[in-house]
N, C-alpha and C positions, 0 to 999 in steps of 0.2 A: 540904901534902897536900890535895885535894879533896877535898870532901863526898862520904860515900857516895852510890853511884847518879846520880854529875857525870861526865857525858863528860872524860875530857882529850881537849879539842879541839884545842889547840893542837897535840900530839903526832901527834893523827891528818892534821892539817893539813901537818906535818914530813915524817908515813910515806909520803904520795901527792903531795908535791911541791906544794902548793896554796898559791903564794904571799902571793896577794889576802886582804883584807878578807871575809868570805863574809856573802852576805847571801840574805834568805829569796825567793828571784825563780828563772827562770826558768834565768837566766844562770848561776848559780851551780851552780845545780841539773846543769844539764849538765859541764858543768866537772867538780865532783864525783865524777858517775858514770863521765866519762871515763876520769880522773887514777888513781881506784880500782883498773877494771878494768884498766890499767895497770901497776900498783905492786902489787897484794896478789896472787896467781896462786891458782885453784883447787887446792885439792888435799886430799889426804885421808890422809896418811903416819899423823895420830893413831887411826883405827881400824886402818889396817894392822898398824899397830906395837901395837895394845892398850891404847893410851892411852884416859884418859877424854875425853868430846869436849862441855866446856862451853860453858854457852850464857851465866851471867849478865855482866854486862857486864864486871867487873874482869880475870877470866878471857881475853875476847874483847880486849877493848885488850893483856894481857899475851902473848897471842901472836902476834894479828896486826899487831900494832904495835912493843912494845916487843920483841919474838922476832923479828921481821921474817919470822915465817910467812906461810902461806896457808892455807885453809880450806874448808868445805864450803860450801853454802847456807844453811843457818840463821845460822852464823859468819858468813859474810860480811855479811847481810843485813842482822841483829839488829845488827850492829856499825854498817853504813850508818845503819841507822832512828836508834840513838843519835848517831849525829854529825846527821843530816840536824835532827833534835826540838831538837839543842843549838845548832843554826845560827837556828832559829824557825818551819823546816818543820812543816806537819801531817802526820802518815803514818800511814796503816790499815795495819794489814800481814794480805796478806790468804797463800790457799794455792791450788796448783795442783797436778794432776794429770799428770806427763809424757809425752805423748807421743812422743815423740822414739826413734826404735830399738825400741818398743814394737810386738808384733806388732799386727795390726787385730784389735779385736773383745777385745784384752785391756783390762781396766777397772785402774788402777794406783790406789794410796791417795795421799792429799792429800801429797805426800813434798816438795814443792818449795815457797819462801815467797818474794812478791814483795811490791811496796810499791805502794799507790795516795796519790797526793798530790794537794792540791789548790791551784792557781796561777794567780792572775788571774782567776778562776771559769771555769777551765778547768781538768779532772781527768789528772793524766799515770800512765803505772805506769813504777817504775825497779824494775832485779833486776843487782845484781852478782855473780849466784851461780850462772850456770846453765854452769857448765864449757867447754868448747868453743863455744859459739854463746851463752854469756852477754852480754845487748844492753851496750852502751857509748854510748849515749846513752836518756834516759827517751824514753819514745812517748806522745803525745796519746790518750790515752782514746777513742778514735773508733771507730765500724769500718768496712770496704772503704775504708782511704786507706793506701794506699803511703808509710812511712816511712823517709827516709834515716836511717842513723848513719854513725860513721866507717870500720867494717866495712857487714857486708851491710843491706838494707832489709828492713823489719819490714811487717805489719798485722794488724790483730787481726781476727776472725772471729768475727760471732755464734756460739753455739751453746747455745742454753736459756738459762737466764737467767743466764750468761755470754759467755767468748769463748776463741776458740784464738789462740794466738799463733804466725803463722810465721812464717820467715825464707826468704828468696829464695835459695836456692843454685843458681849455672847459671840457667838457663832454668826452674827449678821453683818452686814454693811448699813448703815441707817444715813438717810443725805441731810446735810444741817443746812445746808443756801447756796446759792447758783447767783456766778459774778463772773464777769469782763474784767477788764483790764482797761477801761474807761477811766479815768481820773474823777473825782469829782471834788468839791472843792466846799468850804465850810458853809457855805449859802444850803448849798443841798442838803447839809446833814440838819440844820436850821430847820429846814420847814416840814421834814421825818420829825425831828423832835419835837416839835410844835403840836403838829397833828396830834403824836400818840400820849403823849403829856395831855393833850386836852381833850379828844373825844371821849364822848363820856362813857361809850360801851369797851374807849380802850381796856386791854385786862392790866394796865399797868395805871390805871385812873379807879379801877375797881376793887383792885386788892393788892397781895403781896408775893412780890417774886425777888428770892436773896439765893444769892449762892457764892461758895468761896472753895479753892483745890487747894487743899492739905497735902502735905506729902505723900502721904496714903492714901490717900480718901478723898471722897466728895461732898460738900454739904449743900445741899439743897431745901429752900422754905417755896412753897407753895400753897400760901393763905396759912392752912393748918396743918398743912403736912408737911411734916419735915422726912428727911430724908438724908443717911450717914451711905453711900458707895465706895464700899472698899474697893483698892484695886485687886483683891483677891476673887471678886466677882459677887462676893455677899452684900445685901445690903440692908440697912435697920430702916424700919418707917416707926415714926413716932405721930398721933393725935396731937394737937397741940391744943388744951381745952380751956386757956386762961389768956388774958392779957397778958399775966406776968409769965407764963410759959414762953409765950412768942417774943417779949422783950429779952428774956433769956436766953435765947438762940440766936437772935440779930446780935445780942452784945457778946456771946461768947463765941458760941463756932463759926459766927459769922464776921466778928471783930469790929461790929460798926458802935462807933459812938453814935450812939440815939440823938436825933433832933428835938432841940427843946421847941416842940411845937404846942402849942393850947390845946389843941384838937387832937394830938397823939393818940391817949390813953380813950378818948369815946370812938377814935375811929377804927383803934383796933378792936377793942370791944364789938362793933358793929359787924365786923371780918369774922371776929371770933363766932358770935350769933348766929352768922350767913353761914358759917361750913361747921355743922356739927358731925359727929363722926357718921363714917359711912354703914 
């Protein structure tokens, strides 16, 4: 048995396929966040369902690991940070602000946690948490430079004594959350996850949001909508008009062993009900 507060690395090294040696560089580093956002899929079934939604690390390995779940942002990330620390990475872990689908001129709380590392005295940020347009490879600390990943292209955007992070979609620049270089530290991310796990008009207490990057492609669930984005720029929308439809998407393109909850099957049912086609 490991010591309290020991990554099982090797295990997490099993869940994302990572067959190498891992070592504290640059190489790895990407690897890592690739393979991740590959193998663990977003998703948010434990506030749906009324579950509690832990953050300390034994908790975090027992789901998204040995459960073969998937997670929110804090989950994901908090789980990254400890593998990344046990590899011999340095990591701030810092917090952002979302912009994404947010109207203009609305100001949103510090709800999202990303990671700043530092590599070759060069600063990168990695985030395996951000649902549908979660990056899949870290980006260079820079700003106005065009970065590729294996999905879309990233750059960061001054903005006070921060930056905005967008992503290329089509022909546009679209901003996903605006962050400092503040540190913050696991109390913070605690009482974001508290909040959005419990209010009751939160959208992750209301319904269902999953999403996992494919080599190709992107999968996204949104209650009944699923959604296949190729990176050729196509993309398939499917109705999802059953329970067993939507359990079939969580368990296949989306790779989550289902929680054996009591209340599972009447609460999707109930999601199902709420969004019928448009």
């Amino acid at each position: 048995m490991l010591p309290a507060g020991t990554p099982d690395l090797d295990a997490y090294l099993e869940r994302i396929g990572f067959g190498a040696t891992p070592r504290a560089d640059l190489h790895t580093l990407r690897e890592l966040h690739r393979l991740h956002t590959g193998a663990i899929a977003f998703e948010n079934l434990s506030p749906f369902l009324g579950e509690p939604t832990r953050l300390d690390l034994r908790s975090l390995e027992d789901k998204l690991v040995t459960r073969r779940r998937g997670g929110w942002c804090f989950e994901q990330n908090l789980l990254f940070t400890h593998m990344l620390r046990a590899v011999g990475f340095e990591v701030r872990t810092l917090a952002a602000r979302v912009l994404w689908n947010v109207p203009a001129g609305v100001t949103t709380a510090r709800s999202h946690m990303l990671m700043r590392i530092p590599i070759g005295g060069r600063d990168y940020i990695a985030d395996v948490g951000f649902g549908g347009l979660t990056l899949t490879a870290p980006l260079v600390l820079e700003p106005h430079v065009e970065q590729a990943t294996p999905h879309e292209a990233h750059r960061l955007a001054p903005a006070g004594d921060g930056f905005v992070l967008e992503a290329r979609l089509g022909a546009e620049w679209q901003a996903l959350y605006r962050f400092d270089l503040h540190e913050q530290l696991q109390a913070d991310y605690e009482v974001s996850s508290w909040y959005l796990a419990n209010f009751p008009q939160s959208q992750f207490v209301t319904g269902i949001i999953a999403a996992r990057a494919a080599d190709d492609e992107r999968h996204a669930l949104r209650n009944t909508r699923y959604s296949i984005h190729h990176r050729s720029g196509q993309t398939e929308r499917r109705h999802l008009a059953s329970v067993a439809e939507v359990k079939d998407v969580l368990e296949g393109a989306m790779r989550i062993a289902m929680p054996r909850h009591p209340d599972l099957d009447s609460r999707l049912q109930a999601m199902v009900d709420a969004n019928p086609p448009a």
